[in-house]
PLY file of the C-alpha trace (Angstrom):
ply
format ascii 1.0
element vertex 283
property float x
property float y
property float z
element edge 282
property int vertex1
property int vertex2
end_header
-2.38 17.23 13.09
-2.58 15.12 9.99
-3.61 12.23 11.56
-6.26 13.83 13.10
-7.65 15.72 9.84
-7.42 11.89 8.59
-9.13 10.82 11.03
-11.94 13.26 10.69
-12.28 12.71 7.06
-12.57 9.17 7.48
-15.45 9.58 9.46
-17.00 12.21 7.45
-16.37 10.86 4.05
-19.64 9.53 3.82
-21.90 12.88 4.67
-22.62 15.76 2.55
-19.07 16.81 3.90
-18.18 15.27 0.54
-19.60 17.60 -1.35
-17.89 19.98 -0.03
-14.16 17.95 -0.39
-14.99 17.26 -4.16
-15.75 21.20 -4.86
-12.58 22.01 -3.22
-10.27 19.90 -4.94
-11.30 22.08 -8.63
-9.39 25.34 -7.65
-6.46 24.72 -7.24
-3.90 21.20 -6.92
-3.19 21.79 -2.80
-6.90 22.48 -2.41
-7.08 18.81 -3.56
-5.80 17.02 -0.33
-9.19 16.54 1.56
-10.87 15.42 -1.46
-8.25 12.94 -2.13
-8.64 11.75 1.29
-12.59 11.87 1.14
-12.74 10.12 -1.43
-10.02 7.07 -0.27
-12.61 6.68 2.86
-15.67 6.83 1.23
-17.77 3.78 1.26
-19.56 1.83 -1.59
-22.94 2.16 -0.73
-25.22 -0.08 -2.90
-26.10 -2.79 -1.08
-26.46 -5.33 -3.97
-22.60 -4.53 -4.26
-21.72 -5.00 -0.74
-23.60 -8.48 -0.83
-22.22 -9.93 -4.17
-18.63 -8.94 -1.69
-19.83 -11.31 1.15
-20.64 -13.92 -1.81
-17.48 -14.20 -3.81
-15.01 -13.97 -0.77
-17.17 -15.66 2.39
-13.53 -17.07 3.57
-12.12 -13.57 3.52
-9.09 -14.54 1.44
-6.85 -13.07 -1.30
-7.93 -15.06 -4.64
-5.27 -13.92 -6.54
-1.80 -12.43 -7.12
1.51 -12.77 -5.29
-0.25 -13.28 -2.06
-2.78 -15.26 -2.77
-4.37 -16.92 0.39
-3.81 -14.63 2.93
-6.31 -14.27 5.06
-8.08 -11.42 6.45
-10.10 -11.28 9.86
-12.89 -9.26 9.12
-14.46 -7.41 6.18
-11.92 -4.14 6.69
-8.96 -2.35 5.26
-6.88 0.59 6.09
-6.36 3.70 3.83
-7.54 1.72 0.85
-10.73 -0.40 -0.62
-11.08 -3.34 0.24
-12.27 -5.66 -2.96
-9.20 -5.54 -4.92
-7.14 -6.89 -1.91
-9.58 -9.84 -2.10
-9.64 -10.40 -5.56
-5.45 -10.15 -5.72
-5.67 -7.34 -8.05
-4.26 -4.69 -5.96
-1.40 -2.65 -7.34
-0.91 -5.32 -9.60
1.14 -2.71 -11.65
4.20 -4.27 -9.54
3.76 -7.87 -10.39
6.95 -7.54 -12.29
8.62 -6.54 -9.26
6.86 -8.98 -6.91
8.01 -11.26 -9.08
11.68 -10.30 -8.64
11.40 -9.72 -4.69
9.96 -13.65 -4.57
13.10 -14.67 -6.16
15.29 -13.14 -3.90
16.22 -13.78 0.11
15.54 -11.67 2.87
16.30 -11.10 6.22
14.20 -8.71 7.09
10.40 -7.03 5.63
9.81 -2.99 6.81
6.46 -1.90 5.90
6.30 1.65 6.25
2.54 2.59 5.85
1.45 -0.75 6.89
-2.40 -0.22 6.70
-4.42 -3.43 8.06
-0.97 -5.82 6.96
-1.69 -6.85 3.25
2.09 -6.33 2.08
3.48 -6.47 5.74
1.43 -10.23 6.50
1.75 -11.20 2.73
5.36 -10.99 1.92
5.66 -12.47 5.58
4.48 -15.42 4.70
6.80 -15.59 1.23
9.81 -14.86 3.53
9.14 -17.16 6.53
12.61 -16.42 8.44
12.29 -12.81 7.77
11.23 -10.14 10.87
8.75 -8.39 10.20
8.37 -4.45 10.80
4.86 -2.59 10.23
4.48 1.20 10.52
1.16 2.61 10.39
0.55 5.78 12.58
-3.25 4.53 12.73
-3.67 2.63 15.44
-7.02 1.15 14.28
-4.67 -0.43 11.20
-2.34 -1.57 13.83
-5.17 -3.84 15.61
-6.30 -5.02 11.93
-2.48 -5.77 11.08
-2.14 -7.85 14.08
-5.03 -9.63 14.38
-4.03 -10.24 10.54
-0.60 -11.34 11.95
-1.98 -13.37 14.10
-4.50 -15.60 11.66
-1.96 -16.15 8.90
0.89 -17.62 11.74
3.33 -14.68 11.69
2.51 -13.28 14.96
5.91 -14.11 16.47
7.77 -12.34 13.70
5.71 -9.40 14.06
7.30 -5.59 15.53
4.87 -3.44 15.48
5.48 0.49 15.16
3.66 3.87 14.53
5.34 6.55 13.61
8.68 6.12 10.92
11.10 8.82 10.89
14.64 9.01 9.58
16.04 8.08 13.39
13.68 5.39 13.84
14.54 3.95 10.64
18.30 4.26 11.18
17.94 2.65 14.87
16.58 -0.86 12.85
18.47 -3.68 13.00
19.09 -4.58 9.64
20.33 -8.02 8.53
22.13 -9.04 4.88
19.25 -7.71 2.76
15.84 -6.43 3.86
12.81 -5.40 1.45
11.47 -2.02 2.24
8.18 -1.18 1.50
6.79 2.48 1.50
3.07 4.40 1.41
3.46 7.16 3.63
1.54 9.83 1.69
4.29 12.49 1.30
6.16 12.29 3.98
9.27 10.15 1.59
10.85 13.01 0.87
11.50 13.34 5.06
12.28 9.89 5.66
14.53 8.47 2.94
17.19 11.46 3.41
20.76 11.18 2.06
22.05 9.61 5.16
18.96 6.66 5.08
19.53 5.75 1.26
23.47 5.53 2.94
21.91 3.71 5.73
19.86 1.63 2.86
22.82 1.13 0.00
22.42 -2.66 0.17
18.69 -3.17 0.74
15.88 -2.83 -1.67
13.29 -0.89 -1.47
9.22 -0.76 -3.09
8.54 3.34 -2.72
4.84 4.66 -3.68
5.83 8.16 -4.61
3.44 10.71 -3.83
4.40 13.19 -6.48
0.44 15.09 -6.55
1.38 16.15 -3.07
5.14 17.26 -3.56
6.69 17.28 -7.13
9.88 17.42 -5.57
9.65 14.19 -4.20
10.70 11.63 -7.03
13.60 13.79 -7.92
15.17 13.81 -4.76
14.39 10.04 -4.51
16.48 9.53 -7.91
19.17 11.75 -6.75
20.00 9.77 -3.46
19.45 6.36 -4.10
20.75 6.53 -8.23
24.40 5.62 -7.38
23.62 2.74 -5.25
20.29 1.76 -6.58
19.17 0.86 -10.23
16.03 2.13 -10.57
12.80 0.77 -11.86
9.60 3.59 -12.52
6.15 1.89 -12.25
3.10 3.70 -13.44
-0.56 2.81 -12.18
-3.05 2.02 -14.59
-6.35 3.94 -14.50
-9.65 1.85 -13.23
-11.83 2.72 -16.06
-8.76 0.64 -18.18
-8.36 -2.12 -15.53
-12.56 -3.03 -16.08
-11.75 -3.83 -19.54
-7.85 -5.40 -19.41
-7.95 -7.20 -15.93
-9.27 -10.90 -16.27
-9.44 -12.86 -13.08
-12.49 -15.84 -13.03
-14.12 -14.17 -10.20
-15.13 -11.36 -12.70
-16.49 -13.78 -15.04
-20.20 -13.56 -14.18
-20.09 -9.58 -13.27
-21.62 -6.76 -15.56
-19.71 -3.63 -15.24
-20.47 -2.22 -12.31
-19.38 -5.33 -10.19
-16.17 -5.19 -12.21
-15.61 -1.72 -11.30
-16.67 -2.52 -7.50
-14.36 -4.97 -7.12
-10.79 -3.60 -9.11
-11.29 0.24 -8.30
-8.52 1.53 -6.31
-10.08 4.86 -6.47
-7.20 6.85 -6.94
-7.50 10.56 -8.43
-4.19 10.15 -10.55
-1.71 8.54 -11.91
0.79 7.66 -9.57
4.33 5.83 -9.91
6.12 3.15 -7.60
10.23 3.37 -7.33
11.83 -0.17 -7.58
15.14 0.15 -5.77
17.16 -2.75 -6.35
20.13 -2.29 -4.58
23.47 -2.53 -6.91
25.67 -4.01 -3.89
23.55 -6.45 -1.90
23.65 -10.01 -2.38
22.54 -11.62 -5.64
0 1
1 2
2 3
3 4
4 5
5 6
6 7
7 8
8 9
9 10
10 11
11 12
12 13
13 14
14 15
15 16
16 17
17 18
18 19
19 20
20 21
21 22
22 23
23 24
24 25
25 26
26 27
27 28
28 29
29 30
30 31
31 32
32 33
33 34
34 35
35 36
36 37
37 38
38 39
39 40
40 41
41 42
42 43
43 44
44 45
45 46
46 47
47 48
48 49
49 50
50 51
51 52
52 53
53 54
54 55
55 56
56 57
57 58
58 59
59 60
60 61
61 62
62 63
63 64
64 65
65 66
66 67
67 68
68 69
69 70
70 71
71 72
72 73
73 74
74 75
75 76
76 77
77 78
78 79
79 80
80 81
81 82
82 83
83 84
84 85
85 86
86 87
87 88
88 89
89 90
90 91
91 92
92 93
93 94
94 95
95 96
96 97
97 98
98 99
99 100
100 101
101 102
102 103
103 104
104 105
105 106
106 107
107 108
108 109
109 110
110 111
111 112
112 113
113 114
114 115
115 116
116 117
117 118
118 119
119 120
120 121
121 122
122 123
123 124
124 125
125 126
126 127
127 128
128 129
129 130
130 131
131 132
132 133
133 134
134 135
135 136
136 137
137 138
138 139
139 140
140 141
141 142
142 143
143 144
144 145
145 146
146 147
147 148
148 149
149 150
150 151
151 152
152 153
153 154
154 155
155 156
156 157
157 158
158 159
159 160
160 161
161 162
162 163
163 164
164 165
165 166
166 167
167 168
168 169
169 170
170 171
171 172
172 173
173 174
174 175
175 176
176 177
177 178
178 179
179 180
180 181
181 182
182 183
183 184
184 185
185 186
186 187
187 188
188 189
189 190
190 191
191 192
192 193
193 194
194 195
195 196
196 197
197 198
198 199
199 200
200 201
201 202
202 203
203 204
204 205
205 206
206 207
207 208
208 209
209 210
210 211
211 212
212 213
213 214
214 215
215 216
216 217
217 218
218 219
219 220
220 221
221 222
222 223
223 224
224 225
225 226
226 227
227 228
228 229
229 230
230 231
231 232
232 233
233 234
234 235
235 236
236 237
237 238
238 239
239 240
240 241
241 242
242 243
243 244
244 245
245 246
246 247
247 248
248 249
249 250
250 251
251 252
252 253
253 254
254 255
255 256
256 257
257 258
258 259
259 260
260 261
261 262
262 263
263 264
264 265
265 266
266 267
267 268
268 269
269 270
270 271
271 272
272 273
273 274
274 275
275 276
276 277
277 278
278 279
279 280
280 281
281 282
C-alpha cells in the first residue's frame, strides 16, 4: 500500500494535486506525509535551470565529495533531487563519517533504501572486494541502480533486492565487517529490532532516522545498538544555510537561484543520521 500511494504521488507531484498535499500538511504533523512525499517528487520546472543542469554536468558525473566520479546513466534519481548528487554535495553533513568508513575495510556494503545506487555504486567502488547489497522496493530505482552498476564496473558484485525486513536481513551472509547503510522512511524502527543490532554487534552501520514520521524511532535505535555501538548523531543543515556556507567551483558563476537549484535537498525538516561504529569489530 505504501508503495503504491508513492507511486501515485510521484506521478502527481507535479499537478494541482500539490496544492492540495501542501494544505494538508498545516493541520496536523501525520497529515504531513503526502506533502512530504509531494514535495520529494516534484520537479524543478524552469527551464533555464534544467539547461544550466545539462551544461555543468554533460558527462553525468559526481564533481565532488567522497564519491566523486561516479557516473550516472541518465539524467535521473530515485526518492531524491538530482543536482546535489552531481555536484557531490549530497548529505554532505556525513563527510566526517565518510571520512572514517574510507579508512576502514569491508567485506561487505548493504544499502537498504538504495534509490538509483549513489551510496550502493559509490562506496562500491571505494571498497572494490566488497559485495554489494541494494534494497529499494522501487523497481524503477532498481533498473537505475543497475544500469548504474553496470557503467561504473561493479556489476559482478552487485545483489540486487526489494523488500528488507528483519528475516531478510538476518538470512545475509555477512563477512568480518560490513557497512550498513539505511533510508527506509520509517520503517527502522521494524527492521533493526533487538535481535538484528545482535545480528549487527560487529558491523557498522549509516542510519537516516526518520524521527517526523515516528518519534519513537531514534530512541529505540539508541537503546539497542548503545552497548555494542558508540554512537555518533548527525544533524542536516537547512538549504537556505547551505546557499550561503557550501563553496564548490561549479557554483562560482551562479546567482542564487542556481545555487539553490543545484544544493537543495528539499527536505521539510531537520533530520539526523546515526553513526554506528561498532565497539567489537576489527580496527
Amino acid at each position: 500500500m505504501k508503495e503504491r500511494l508513492k507511486k501515485f504521488l510521484q506521478n502527481t507531484a507535479n499537478t494541482p494535486l500539490f496544492r492540495l498535499y501542501q494544505a494538508l500538511g498545516a493541520p496536523a504533523q501525520w497529515l504531513a506525509i503526502p506533502y512530504l512525499y509531494a514535495r520529494r517528487f516534484r520537479r524543478f520546472e524552469d527551464p533555464h535551470l534544467q539547461r544550466c543542469l545539462s551544461e555543468k554536468f554533460p558527462e553525468l558525473t559526481v564533481k565532488n565529495g567522497p564519491f566523486r566520479g561516479l557516473r550516472y546513466s541518465e539524467a535521473a534519481a530515485a526518492g531524491s533531487t538530482l543536482p546535489p548528487k552531481l555536484l557531490g554535495s549530497y548529505e554532505m553533513e556525513l563527510a566526517p563519517v565518510w571520512a572514517r568508513v574510507l579508512q576502514r575495510k569491508y567485506t561487505e556494503i548493504v544499502d537498504i533504501g538504495s534509490a538509483e545506487g549513489y551510496y550502493a555504486v559509490g562506496l562500491g567502488l571505494k571498497f572494490p572486494e566488497a559485495r554489494i547489497f541494494a534494497f529499494d522496493t522501487d523497481p524503477a530505482a532498481n533498473r537505475l541502480c543497475t544500469e548504474m552498476a553496470r557503467l561504473n564496473g561493479v556489476a559482478d558484485r552487485l545483489i540486487l533486492g526489494s523488500f528488507c525486513d528483519e528475516k531478510v536481513l538476518l538470512g545475509l551472509q555477512l563477512g568480518e565487517r560490513a557497512l550498513i547503510v539505511s533510508d527506509c522512511e520509517g520503517f527502522e524502527k521494524d527492521l533493526f529490532t533487538p535481535a538484528a543490532a545482535r545480528f549487527l554487534a560487529r558491523h557498522d552501520l549509516v542510519i537516516e532516522v526518520h524521527d517526523l514520521l515516528n518519534r519513537e524511532i531514534a530512541t529505540a535505535l539508541r537503546e539497542r545498538f548503545e552497548t555494542t555501538h558508540d554512537i555518533l548523531v548527525i544533524e542536516s543543515i537547512d538549504d537556505a544555510k547551505k546557499v550561503r556556507t557550501r563553496s564548490y567551483p561549479e557554483l562560482d558563476s551562479c546567482d542564487a537561484a542556481m545555487r539553490l537549484f543545484l544544493l537543495s535537498e528539499n527536505r521539510h525538516a531537520t533530520i539526523e543520521w546515526f553513526w554506528l561504529a561498532s565497539k567489537t569489530g576489527a580496527a
